[in-house]
ROVO-189235 format. One record per residue (C-alpha): residue in one letter; x, y, z. Coordinates in steps of 0.25 Angstrom, whole numbers. Layout:
<doba><res>A</res><u>X</u><v>Y</v><w>Z</w></doba>
...
END
This chain:
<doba><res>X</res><u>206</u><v>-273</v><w>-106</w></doba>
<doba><res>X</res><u>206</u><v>-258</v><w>-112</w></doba>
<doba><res>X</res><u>219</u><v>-251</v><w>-113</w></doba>
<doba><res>X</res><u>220</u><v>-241</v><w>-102</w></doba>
<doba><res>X</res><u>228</u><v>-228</v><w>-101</w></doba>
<doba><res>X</res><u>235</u><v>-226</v><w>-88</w></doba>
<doba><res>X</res><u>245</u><v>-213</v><w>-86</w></doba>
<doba><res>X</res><u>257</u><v>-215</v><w>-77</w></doba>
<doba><res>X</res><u>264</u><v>-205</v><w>-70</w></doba>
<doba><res>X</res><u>275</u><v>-204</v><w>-61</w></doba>
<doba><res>X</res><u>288</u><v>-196</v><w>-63</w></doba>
<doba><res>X</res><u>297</u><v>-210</v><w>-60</w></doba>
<doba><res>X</res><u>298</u><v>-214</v><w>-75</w></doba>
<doba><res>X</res><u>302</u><v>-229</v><w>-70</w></doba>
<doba><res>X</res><u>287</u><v>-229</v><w>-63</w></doba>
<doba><res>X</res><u>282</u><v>-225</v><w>-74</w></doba>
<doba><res>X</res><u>286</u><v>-233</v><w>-84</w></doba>
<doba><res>X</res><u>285</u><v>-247</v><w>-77</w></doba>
<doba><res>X</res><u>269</u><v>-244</v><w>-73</w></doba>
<doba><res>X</res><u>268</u><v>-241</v><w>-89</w></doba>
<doba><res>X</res><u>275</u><v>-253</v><w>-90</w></doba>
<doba><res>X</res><u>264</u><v>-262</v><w>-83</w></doba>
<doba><res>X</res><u>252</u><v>-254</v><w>-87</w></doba>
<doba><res>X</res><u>255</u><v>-255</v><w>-101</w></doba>
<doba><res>X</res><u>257</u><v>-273</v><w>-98</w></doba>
<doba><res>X</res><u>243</u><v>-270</v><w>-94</w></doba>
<doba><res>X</res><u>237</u><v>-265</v><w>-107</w></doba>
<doba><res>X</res><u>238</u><v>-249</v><w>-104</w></doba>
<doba><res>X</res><u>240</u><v>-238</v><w>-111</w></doba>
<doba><res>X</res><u>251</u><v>-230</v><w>-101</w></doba>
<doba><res>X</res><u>256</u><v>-217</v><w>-100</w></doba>
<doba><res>X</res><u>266</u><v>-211</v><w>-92</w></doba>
<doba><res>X</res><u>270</u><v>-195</v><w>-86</w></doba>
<doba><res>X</res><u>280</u><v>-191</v><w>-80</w></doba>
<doba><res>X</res><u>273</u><v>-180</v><w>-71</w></doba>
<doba><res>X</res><u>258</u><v>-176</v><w>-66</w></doba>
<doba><res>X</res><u>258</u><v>-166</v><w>-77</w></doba>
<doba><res>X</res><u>258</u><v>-174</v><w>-88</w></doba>
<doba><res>X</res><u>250</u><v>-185</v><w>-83</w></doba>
<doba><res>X</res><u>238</u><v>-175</v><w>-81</w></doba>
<doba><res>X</res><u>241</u><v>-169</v><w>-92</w></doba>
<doba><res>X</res><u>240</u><v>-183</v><w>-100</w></doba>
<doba><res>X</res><u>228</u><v>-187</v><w>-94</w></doba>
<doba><res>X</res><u>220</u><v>-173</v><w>-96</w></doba>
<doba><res>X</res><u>223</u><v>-177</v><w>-113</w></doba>
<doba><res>X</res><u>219</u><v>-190</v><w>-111</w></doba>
<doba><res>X</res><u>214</u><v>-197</v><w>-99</w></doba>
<doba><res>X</res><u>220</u><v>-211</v><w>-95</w></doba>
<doba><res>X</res><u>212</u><v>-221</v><w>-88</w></doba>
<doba><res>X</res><u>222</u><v>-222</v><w>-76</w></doba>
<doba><res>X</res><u>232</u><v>-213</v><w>-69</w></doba>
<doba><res>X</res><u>245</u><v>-219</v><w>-61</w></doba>
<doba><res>X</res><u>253</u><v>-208</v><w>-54</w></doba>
<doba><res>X</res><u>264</u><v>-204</v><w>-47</w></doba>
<doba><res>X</res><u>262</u><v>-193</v><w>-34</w></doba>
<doba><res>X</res><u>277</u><v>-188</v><w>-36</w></doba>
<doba><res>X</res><u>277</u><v>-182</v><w>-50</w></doba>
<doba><res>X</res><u>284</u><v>-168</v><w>-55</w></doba>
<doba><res>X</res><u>273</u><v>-158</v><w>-58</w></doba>
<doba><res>X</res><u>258</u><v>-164</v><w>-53</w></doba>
<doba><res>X</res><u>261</u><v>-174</v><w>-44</w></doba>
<doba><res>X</res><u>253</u><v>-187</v><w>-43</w></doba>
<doba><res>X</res><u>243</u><v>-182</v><w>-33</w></doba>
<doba><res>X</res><u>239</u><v>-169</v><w>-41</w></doba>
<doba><res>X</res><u>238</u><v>-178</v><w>-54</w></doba>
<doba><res>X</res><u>228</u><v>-186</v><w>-47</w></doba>
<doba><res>X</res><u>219</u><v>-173</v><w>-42</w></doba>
<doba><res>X</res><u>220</u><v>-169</v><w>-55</w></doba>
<doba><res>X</res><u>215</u><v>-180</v><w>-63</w></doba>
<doba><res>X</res><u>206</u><v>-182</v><w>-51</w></doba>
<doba><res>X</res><u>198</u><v>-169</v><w>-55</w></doba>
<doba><res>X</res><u>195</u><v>-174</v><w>-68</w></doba>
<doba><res>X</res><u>195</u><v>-189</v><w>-69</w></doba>
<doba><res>X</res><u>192</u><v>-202</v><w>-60</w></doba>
<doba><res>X</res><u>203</u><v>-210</v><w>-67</w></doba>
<doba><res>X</res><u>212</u><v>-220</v><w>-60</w></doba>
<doba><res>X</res><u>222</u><v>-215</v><w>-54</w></doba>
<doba><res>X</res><u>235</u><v>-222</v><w>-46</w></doba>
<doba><res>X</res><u>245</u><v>-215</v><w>-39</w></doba>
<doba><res>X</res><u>258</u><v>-222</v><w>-38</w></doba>
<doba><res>X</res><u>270</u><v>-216</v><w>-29</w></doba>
<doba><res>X</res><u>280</u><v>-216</v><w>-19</w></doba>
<doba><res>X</res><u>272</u><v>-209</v><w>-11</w></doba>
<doba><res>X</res><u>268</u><v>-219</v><w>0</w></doba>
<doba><res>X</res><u>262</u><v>-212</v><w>13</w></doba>
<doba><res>X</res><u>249</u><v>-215</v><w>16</w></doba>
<doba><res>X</res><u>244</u><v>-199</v><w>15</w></doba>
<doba><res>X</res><u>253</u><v>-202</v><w>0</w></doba>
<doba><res>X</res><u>241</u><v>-213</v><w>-5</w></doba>
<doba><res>X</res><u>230</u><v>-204</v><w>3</w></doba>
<doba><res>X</res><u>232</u><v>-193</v><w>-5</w></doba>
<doba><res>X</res><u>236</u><v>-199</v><w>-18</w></doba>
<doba><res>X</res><u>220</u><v>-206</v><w>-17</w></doba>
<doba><res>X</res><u>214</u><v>-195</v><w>-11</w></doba>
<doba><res>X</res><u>216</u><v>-188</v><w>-22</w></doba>
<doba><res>X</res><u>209</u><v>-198</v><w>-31</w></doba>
<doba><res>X</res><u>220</u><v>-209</v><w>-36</w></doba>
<doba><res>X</res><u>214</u><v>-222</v><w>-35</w></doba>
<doba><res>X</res><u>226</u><v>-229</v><w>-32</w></doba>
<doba><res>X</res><u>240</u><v>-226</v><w>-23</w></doba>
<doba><res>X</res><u>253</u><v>-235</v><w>-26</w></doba>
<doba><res>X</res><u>265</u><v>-233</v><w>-19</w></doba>
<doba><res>X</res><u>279</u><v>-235</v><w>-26</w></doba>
<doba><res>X</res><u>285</u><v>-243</v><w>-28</w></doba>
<doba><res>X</res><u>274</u><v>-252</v><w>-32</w></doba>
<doba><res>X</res><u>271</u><v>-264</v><w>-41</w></doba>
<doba><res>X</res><u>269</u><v>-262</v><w>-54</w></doba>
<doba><res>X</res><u>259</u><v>-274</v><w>-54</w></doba>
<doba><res>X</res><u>252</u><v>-269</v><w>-42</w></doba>
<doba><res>X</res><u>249</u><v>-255</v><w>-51</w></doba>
<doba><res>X</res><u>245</u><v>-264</v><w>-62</w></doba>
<doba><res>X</res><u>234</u><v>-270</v><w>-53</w></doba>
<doba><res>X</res><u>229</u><v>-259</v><w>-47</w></doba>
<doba><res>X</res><u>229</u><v>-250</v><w>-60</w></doba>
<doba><res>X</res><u>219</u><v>-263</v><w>-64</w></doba>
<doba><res>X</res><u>211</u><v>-261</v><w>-51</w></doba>
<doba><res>X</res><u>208</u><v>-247</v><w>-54</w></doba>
<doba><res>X</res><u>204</u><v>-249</v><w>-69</w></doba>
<doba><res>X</res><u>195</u><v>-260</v><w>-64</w></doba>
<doba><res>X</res><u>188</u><v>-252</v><w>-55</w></doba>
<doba><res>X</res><u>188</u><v>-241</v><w>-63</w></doba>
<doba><res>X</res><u>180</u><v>-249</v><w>-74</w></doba>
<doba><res>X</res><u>171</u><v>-256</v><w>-64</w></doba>
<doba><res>X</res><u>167</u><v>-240</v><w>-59</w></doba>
<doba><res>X</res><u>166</u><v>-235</v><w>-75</w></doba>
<doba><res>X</res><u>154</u><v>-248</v><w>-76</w></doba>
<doba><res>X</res><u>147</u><v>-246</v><w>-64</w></doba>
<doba><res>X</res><u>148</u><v>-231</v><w>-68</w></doba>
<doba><res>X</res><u>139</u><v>-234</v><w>-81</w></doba>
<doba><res>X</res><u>130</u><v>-242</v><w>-71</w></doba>
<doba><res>X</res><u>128</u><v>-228</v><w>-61</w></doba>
<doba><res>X</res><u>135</u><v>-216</v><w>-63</w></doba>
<doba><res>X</res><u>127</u><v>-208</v><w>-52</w></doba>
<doba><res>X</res><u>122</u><v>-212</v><w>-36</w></doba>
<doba><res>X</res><u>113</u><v>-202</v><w>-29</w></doba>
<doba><res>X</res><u>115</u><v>-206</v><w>-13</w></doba>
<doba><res>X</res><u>107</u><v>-194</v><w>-6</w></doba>
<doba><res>X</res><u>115</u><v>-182</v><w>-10</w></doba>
<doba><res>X</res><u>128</u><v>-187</v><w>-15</w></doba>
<doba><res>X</res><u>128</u><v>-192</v><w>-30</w></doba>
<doba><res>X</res><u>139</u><v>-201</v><w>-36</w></doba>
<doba><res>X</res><u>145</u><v>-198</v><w>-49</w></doba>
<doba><res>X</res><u>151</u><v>-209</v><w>-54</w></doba>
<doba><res>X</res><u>153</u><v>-205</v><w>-68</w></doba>
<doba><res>X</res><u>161</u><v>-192</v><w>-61</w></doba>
<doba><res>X</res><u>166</u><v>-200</v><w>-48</w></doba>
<doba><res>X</res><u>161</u><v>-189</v><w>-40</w></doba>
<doba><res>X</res><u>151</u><v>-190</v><w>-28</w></doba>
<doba><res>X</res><u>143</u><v>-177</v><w>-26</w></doba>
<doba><res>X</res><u>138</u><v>-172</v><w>-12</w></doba>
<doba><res>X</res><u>126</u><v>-163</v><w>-17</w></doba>
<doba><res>X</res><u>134</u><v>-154</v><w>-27</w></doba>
<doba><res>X</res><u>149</u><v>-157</v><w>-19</w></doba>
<doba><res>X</res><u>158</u><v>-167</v><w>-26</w></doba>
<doba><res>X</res><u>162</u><v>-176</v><w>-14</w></doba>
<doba><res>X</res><u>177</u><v>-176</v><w>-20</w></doba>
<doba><res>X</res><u>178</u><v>-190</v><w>-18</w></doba>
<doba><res>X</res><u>192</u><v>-200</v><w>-25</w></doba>
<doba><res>X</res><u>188</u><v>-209</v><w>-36</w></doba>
<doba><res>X</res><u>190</u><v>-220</v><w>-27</w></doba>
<doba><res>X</res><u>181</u><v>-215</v><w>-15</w></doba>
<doba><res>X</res><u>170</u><v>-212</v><w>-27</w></doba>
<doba><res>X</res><u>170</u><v>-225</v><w>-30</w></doba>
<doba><res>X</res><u>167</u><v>-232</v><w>-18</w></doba>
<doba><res>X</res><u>157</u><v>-222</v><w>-16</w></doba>
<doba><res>X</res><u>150</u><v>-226</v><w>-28</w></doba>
<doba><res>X</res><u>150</u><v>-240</v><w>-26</w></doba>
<doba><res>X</res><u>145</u><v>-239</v><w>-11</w></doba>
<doba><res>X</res><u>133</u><v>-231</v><w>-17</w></doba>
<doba><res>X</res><u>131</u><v>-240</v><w>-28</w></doba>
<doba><res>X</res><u>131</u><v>-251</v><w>-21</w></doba>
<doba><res>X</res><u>121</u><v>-244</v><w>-9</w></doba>
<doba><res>X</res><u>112</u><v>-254</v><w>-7</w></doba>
<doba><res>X</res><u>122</u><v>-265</v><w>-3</w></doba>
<doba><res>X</res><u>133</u><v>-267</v><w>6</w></doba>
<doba><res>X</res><u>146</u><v>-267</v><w>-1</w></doba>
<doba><res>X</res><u>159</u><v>-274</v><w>5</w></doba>
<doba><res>X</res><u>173</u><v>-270</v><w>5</w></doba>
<doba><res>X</res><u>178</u><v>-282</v><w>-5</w></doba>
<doba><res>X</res><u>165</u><v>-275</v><w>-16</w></doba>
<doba><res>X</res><u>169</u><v>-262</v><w>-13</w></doba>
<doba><res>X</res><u>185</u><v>-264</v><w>-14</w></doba>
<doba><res>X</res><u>182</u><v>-273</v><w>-27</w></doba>
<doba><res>X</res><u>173</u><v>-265</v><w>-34</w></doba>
<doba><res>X</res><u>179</u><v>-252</v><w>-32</w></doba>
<doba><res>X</res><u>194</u><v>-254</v><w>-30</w></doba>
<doba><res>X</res><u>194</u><v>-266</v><w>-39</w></doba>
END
């Protein structure tokens, strides 16, 4: 397995640490920050190949971290917090995390879920190389760009919602059930 680099951040240094901790038993490459500032500020230097962050930080909070690495880059992002509402989880994966965990969690069930995503993220980068672009009548996916255009109108769709999209359309010709779709696209 290749060595991945996944940026931690959360304000709780305890959090922090025991998630490094684990990833780290896994055979990846950690860093941690203490705020939103730094950690966006890492990942402009040097993009990692996974995000887990806390909403309640000093300075950006998790949710503006996400929008903002969201602008530039369809990397895996995981929300973890104590924030547990339901509107909480909504907005954190509206604005584009792939992932909502609730604290306190298990550090096992992370682990597992950070493997999900880096599965499905490699899955999507092979069948990217197989068809970057789908024309369906006057919308065009960009796979290569996770965008789905409307003409010359970005449909602003999350990551996630691209994806299915994507694999509906790719898979147009045949019917797809729930257990394909939940398998090949959220691993």
């Amino acid at each position: 397995m290749v060595q991945k680099r996944i940026y931690i951040a959360d304000d709780e240094v305890n959090i922090r640490n025991i998630i490094q901790s684990f990833l780290i038993k896994e055979g990846n490459q950690v860093e941690t920050f203490h705020s939103g500032k730094t950690v966006v500020a890492a990942f402009e230097r040097k993009p990692a190949d996974m995000l887990i962050i806390a909403v309640m930080m000093p300075g950006l909070d998790g949710y503006e971290v996400c929008r903002h690495i969201r602008s530039t880059s369809s990397v895996p992002i995981i929300i973890v917090s104590a924030k547990d509402t339901e509107q909480d989880k909504i907005t954190g994966l509206n604005l584009g995390s792939d992932d909502y965990l609730t604290k306190p969690f298990s550090p096992m069930e992370l682990v597992a879920r950070v493997h999900s995503l880096f599965r499905r993220t490699e899955q999507a980068q092979v069948h990217k190389l197989e068809k970057p672009i789908i024309h369906i009548y006057d919308v065009i996916l960009d796979n290569d760009n996770k965008r789905a255009m409307l003409g010359d109108i970005d449909i602003g769709l999350t990551c996630m919602e691209f994806n299915v999209l994507f694999y509906l359309a790719d898979n147009g010709s045949r019917a797809v059930s729930r257990s394909e779709l939940l398998g090949k696209v959220w691993g």
